[in-house]
N, C-alpha and C positions, 0 to 999 in steps of 0.2 A: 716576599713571595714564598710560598712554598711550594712543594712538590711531596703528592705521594709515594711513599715507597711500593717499588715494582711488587707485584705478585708471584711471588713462589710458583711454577708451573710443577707441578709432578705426572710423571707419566701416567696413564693410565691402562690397568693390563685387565685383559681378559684369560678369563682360563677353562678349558674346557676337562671334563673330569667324565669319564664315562662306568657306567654302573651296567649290572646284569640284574633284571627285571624280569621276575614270573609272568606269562602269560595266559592269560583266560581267554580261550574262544570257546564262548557258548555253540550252543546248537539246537535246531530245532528239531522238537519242541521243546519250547525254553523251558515249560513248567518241571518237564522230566529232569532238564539238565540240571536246573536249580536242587533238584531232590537229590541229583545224584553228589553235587555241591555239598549239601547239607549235610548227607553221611562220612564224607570226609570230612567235611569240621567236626564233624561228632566223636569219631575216631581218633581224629587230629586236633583237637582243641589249643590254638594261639599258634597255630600254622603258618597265618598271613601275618600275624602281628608285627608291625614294623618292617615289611619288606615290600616293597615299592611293586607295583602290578600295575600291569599293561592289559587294557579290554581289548583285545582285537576282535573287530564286529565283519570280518569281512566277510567271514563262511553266514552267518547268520542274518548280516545287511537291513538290522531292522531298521523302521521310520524312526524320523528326527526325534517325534514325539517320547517312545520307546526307549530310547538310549536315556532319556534322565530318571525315566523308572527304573531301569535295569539297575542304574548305576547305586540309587535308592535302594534297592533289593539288599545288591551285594553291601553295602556300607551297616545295613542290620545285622547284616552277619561278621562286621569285623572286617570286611574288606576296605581299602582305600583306594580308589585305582585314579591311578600318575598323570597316566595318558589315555588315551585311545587312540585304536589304529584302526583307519576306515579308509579302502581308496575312495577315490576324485576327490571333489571338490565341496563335499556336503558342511555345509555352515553349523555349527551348536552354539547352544545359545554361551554369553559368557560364566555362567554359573559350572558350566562341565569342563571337566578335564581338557588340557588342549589334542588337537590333534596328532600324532607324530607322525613325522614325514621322515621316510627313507631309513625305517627300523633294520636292521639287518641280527642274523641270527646267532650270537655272544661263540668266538669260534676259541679264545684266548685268554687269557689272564688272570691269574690266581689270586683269588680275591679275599676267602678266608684257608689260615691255614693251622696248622695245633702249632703253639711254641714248644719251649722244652719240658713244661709245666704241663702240659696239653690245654691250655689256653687257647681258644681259638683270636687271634691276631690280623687284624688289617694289613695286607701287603702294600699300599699305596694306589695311587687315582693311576688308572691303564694311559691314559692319556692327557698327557694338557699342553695348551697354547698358550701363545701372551702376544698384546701387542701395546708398541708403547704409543704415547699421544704421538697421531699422524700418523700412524702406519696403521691400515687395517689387518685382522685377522689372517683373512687370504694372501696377505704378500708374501706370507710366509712359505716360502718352496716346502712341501713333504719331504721327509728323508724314505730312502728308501730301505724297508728291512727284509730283512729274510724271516720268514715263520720262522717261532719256535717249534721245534719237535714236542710229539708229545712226550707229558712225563708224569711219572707215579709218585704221588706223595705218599709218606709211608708215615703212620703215625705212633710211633714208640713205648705211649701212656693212654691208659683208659680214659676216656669220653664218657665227660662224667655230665651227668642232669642237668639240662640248659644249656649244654655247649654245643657249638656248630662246625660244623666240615664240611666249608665247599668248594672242592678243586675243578674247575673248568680245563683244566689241562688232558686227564686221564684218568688213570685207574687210583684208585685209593686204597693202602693195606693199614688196616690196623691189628697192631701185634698183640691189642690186652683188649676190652672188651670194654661195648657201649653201652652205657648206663639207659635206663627207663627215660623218656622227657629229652633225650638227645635226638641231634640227627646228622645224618652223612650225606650228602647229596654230590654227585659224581657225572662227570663228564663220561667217565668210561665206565668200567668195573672197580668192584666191592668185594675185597676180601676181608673178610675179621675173624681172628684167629683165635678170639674168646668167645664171650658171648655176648649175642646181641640182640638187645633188649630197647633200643631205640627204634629209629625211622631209616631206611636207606633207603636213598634213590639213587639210581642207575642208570647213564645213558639220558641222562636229563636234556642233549641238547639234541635230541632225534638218534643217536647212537643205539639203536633197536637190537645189535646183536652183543649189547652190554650182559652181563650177568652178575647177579649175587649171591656170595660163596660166606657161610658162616660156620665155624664147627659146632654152634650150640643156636638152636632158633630159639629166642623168645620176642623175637620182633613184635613191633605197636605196630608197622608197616614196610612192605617192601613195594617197593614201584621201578617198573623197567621203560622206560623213554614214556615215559606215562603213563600208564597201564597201573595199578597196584591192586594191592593184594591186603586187608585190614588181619589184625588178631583174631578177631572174632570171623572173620571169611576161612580160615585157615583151616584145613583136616587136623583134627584134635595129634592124628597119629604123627604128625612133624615137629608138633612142639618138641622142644628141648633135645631135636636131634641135631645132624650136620646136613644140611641142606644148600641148593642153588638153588637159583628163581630165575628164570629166563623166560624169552616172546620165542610162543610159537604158534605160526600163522593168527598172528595179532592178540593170541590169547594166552597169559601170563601164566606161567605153570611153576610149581614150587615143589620138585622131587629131592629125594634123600641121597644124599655124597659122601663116599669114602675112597 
């Protein structure tokens, strides 16, 4: 007689990992908005590249049909988009992105940061769970935390061509000066105490009374809670001075500072 040897069980875990994803909500008219799209890629060329976008269709609510052209559009252009975000219940076919349920607006988590190198550096996944075989997901009580306050990364060494700074926490200072092809993208404000010849955005998660402060403009772009402003938009007379860029009454304005 024999007898099989028992089976090895190993648990099994789940893990949840949570990311901060660009959002695109068109508008109508779609054709204008797609143009106004276009000139930011033009401006910005390799913008989206590799970073994960969310279509939110609510403002714009086109038909079923609509959404898999749209999504065709942007993908010409170098887009990828992750998800879409649609309220009720509207079915897509399975060829489109899934829908997301219960997005909420990224209030935490420092997700890129300079190391001492000024490397930009992964801080780790904001979030994760596990559960082992027989225990689902939810048994697992939430712990209760306290927010973090906000806080200012300060970045020490020049941001140099192809690197990234994005702190969702606050304000961001850097003390040496951002290369052409870089960019800074900020929860709060943007100080740079060299010169800055990349992209900074500001107030990226609706923070609209954010500003950006540089002692020398030669920015590719500056943007205030979305709002921006291109090289080529700019009064020639700002180049290579010290300047802030702030919203006022919804319209981005880029005066001289000393």
């Amino acid at each position: 007689m024999t007898f099989a040897a028992p089976l090895e069980t190993k648990s099994i875990r789940f893990r949840a990992r949570s990311f901060v994803a660009f959002t695109l909500t068109p508008e109508a008219p779609l054709s204008a908005w797609l143009e106004s799209l276009d000139r930011w890629i033009g401006n910005s060329p390799g913008y989206f590249a590799g970073r994960p976008v969310v279509l939110n269709l609510n403002t714009l609510k086109p038909e079923v049909g609509q959404i898999e052209a749209l999504v065709a559009e942007l993908g010409l252009r170098g887009i990828r988009i992750y998800a879409i975000e649609l309220d009720g219940n509207t079915a897509l076919e399975p060829n489109l992105p899934p829908v997301l349920i219960g997005a909420k607006e990224a209030t935490a988590g420092l997700l890129m940061q300079a190391d001492a190198k000024g490397r930009p550096e992964e801080t780790g996944k904001a979030e994760e769970g596990m559960a082992e075989q027989g225990k689902q997901p939810e048994d697992r009580q939430p712990e209760d935390r306290q927010p973090e306050a906000p806080a200012t990364l300060m970045v020490k060494t020049p941001i140099r061509s192809g690197q990234s700074v994005f702190h969702a926490h606050g304000d961001v200072i850097v003390l040496g000066s951002v290369a052409s092809g870089s960019e800074i993208v900020a929860a709060g404000s943007i100080h740079v105490y060299g010169t800055l010849r990349g992209r900074a955005s500001a107030g990226v998660l609706g923070h609209s009374a954010a500003r950006i402060f540089c002692r020398k403009n030669e920015a590719e772009l500056l943007s205030v809670d979305g709002w921006y402003c291109t090289a080529e938009e700019m009064e020639p007379s700002l180049r290579g001075k010290a300047v802030q860029a702030f919203l006022e009454k919804d319209t981005l304005r880029i005066a001289p500072f000393s």
